[in-house]
C-alpha positions in Angstrom: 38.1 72.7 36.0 41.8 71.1 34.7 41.3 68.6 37.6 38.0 67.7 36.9 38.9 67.1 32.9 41.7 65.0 33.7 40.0 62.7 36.2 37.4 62.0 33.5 40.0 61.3 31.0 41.8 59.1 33.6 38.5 57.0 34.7 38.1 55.0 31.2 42.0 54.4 31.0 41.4 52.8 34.8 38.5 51.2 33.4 40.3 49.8 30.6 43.3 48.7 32.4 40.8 46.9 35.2 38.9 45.0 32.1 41.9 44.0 30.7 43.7 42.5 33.8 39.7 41.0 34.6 40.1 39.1 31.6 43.3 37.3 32.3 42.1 33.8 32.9 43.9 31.1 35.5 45.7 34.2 36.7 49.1 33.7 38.9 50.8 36.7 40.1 54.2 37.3 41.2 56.6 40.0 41.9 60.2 40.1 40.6 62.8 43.1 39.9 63.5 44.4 36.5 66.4 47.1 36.3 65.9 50.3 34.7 65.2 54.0 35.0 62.7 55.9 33.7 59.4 56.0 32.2 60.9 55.3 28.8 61.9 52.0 30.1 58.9 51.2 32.0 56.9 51.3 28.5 59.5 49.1 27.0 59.2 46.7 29.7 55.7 46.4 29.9 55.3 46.4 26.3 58.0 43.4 25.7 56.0 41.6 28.5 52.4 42.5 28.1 50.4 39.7 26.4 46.7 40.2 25.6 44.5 38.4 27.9 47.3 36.6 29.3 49.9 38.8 30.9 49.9 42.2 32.5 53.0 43.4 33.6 52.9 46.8 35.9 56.6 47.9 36.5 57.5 51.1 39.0 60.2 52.8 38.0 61.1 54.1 41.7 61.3 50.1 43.4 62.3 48.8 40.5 59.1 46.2 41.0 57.1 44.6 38.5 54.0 43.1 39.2 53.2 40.6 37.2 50.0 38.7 36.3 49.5 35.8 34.2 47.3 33.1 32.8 49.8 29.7 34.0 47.8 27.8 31.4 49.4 29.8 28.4 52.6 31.0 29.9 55.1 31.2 32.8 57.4 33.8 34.2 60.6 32.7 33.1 58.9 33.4 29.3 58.0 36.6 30.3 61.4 37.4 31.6 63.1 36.3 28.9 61.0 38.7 26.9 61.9 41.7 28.9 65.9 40.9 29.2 65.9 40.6 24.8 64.5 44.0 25.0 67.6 44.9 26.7 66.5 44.7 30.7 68.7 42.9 33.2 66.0 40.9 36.1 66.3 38.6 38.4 66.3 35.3 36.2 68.1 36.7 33.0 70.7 39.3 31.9 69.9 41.3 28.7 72.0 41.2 26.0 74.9 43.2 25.9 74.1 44.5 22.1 70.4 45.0 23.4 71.4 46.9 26.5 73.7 49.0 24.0 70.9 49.8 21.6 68.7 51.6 24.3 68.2 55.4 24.6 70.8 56.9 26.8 68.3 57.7 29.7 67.5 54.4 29.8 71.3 53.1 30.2 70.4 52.0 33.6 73.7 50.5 36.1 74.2 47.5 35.4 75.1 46.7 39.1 73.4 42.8 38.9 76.0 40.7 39.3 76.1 37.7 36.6 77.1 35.4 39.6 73.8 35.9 40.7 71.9 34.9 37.8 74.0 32.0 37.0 72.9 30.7 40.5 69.3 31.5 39.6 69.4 29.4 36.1 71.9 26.6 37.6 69.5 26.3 40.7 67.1 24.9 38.0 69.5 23.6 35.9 71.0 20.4 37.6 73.0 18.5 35.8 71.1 15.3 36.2 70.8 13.1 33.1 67.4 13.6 32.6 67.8 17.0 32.3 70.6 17.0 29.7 68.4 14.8 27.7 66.0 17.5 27.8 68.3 20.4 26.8 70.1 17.9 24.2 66.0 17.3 22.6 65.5 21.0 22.7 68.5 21.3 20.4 68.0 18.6 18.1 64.6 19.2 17.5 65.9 22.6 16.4 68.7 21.5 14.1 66.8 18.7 12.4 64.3 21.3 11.5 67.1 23.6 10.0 69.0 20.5 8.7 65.3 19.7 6.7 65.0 23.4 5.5 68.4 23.3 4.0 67.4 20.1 2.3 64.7 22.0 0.5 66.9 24.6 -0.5 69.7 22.4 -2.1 66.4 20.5 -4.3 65.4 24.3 -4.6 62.1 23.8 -3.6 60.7 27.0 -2.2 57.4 25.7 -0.9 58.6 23.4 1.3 61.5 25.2 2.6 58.8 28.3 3.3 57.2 25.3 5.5 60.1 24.2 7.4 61.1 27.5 8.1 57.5 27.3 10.0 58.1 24.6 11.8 61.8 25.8 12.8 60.3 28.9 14.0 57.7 26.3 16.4 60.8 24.5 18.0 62.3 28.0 18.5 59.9 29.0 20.6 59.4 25.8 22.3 62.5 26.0 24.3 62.7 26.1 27.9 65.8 28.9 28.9 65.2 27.5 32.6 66.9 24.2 31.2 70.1 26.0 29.3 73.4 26.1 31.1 75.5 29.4 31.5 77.2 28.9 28.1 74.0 28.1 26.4 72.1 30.6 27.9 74.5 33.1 26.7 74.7 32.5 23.5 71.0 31.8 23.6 69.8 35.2 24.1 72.6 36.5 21.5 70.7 34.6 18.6 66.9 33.8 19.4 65.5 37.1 18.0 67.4 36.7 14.6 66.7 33.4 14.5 63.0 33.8 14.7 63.2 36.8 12.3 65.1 34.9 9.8 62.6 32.0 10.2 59.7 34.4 9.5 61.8 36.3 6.4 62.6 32.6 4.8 59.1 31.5 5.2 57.3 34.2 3.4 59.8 34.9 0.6 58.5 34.8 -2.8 61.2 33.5 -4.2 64.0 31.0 -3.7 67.2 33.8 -3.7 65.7 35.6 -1.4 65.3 32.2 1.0 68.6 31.7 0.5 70.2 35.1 1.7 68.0 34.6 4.5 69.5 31.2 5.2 73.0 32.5 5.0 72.7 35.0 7.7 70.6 32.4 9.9 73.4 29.5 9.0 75.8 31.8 11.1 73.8 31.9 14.0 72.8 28.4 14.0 76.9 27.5 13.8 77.3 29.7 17.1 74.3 27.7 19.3 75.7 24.5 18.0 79.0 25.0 19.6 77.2 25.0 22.7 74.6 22.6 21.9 76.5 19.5 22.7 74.7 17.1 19.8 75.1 14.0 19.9 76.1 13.1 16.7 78.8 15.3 14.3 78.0 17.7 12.3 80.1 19.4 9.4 80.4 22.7 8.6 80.8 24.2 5.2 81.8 26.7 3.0 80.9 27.4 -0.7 83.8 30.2 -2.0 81.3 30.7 -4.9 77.9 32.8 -3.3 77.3 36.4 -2.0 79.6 37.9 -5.1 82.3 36.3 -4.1 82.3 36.4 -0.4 81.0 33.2 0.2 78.7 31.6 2.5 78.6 29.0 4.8 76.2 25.8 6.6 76.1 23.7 8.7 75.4 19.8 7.4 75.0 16.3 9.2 76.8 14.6 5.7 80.4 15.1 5.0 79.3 15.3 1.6 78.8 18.6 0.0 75.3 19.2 -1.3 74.9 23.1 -1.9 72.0 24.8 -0.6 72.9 28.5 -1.8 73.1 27.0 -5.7 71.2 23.6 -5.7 71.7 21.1 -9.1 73.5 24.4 -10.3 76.6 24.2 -8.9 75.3 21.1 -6.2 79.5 20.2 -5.1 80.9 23.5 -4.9 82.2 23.7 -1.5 84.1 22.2 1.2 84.2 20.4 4.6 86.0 23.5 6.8 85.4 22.3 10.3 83.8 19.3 12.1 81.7 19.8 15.5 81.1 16.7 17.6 
């Protein structure tokens, strides 16, 4: 009787799981191995990758396998493996970060035995450095900065509206970029920031108010300083410092004018601060 009960509770999960993979349209599949141990981290995984209607991700804990199937016309599986190595997974194309890989449950603490030589083949194997491609890598970044460079803008004029807007659009060139394209350095840092990034994007655009934008913009002004010493701009930008905000503690930004126009207190207090370092 136990048998027969659970095969008629397992027939509509199959049924479901075979509906949803059925509706996955343009459908590529490939196989690729993401490290871990247990079934803890196979629900991670699969929930980090799993997309509605676009991917399905089926990962055995035993091989180490994932199975993956995808609609090509939405996604690809570097994006998907960039998903899984934020939630803390080492895989063939990317290594997790380390504070991800520290902040999972100690079963899951798989041996990190991948060696980083071996990914940094797999990214520079797709990461020549021909001048087309640095121009693409150099766009990704700039089309990032001038959307942070636009926010801070409408925080120094204290407009909340629009800064809630360009926070939106920041968030949109966040997402747009391709990791295949990074180098090691870039990569590295990359995967250190993008989550924050995107969180403080998503905080900053549906504040109420403009203090709480700007606490936002603090902690996301750090973390844009750290990918724009691996960015490699073209043109300089300054980095500065008001001694005044955060009671006391001050708080920094990063500006393409040497000039100081402060975002953290606007027509307040719109000089306060200095120039403390120039990036070019």
């Amino acid at each position: 009787m136990k048998s027969i009960l659970n095969l008629i509770i397992a027939i509509p999960t199959l049924l479901l799981s075979t509906s949803c993979d059925g509706q996955i349209k343009n459908a590529k599949t490939v196989t690729v191995k993401i490290d871990g141990n247990c079934e803890m981290c196979e629900k991670t995984i699969e929930s980090a990758a799993n997309q509605k209607n676009v991917v399905s991700l089926d990962w055995n804990k035993d091989t180490k396998q994932a199975t993956i199937s995808y609609d090509d016309s939405k996604t690809n599986p570097d994006e998907i493996l960039k998903r899984v190595a934020l939630a803390g997974y080492d895989n063939e194309k990317f290594l997790a970060p380390d504070e991800a890989y520290a902040g999972l449950p100690g079963c899951c603490k798989y041996d990190r035995n991948r060696k980083k030589s071996e990914i940094e083949k797999t990214i520079t194997a797709t990461t020549d450095t021909t001048a087309i491609e640095q121009s693409v890598v150099a766009n990704q970044f700039k089309s990032i900065f001038d959307s942070y460079f636009e926010l801070k803008n409408a925080l120094v004029k204290t407009d909340t509206k629009t800064a809630g807007l360009k926070a939106v659009d920041l968030s949109s060139q966040l997402n747009k970029v391709d990791m295949s394209k990074l180098d090691n350095s870039q990569h590295e840092v990359w995967m250190k920031v993008y989550k924050d990034l995107i969180a403080e994007s998503e905080l900053i655009a549906t504040a109420k108010n403009i203090e709480d934008q700007r606490i936002q913009f603090m902690d996301m002004s750090e973390n844009m300083y750290k990918l724009l010493k691996v960015a490699k701009l073209a043109t300089p930008v300054y980095y500065q410092h008001c001694p005044m905000y955060n009671d006391g503690k001050g708080a920094n930004w990063l500006s393409m004018e040497n000039a100081v126009k402060n975002p953290y207190y606007g027509s307040q207090m719109m000089s306060c601060g200095k120039t403390i370092e120039t990036i070019k």
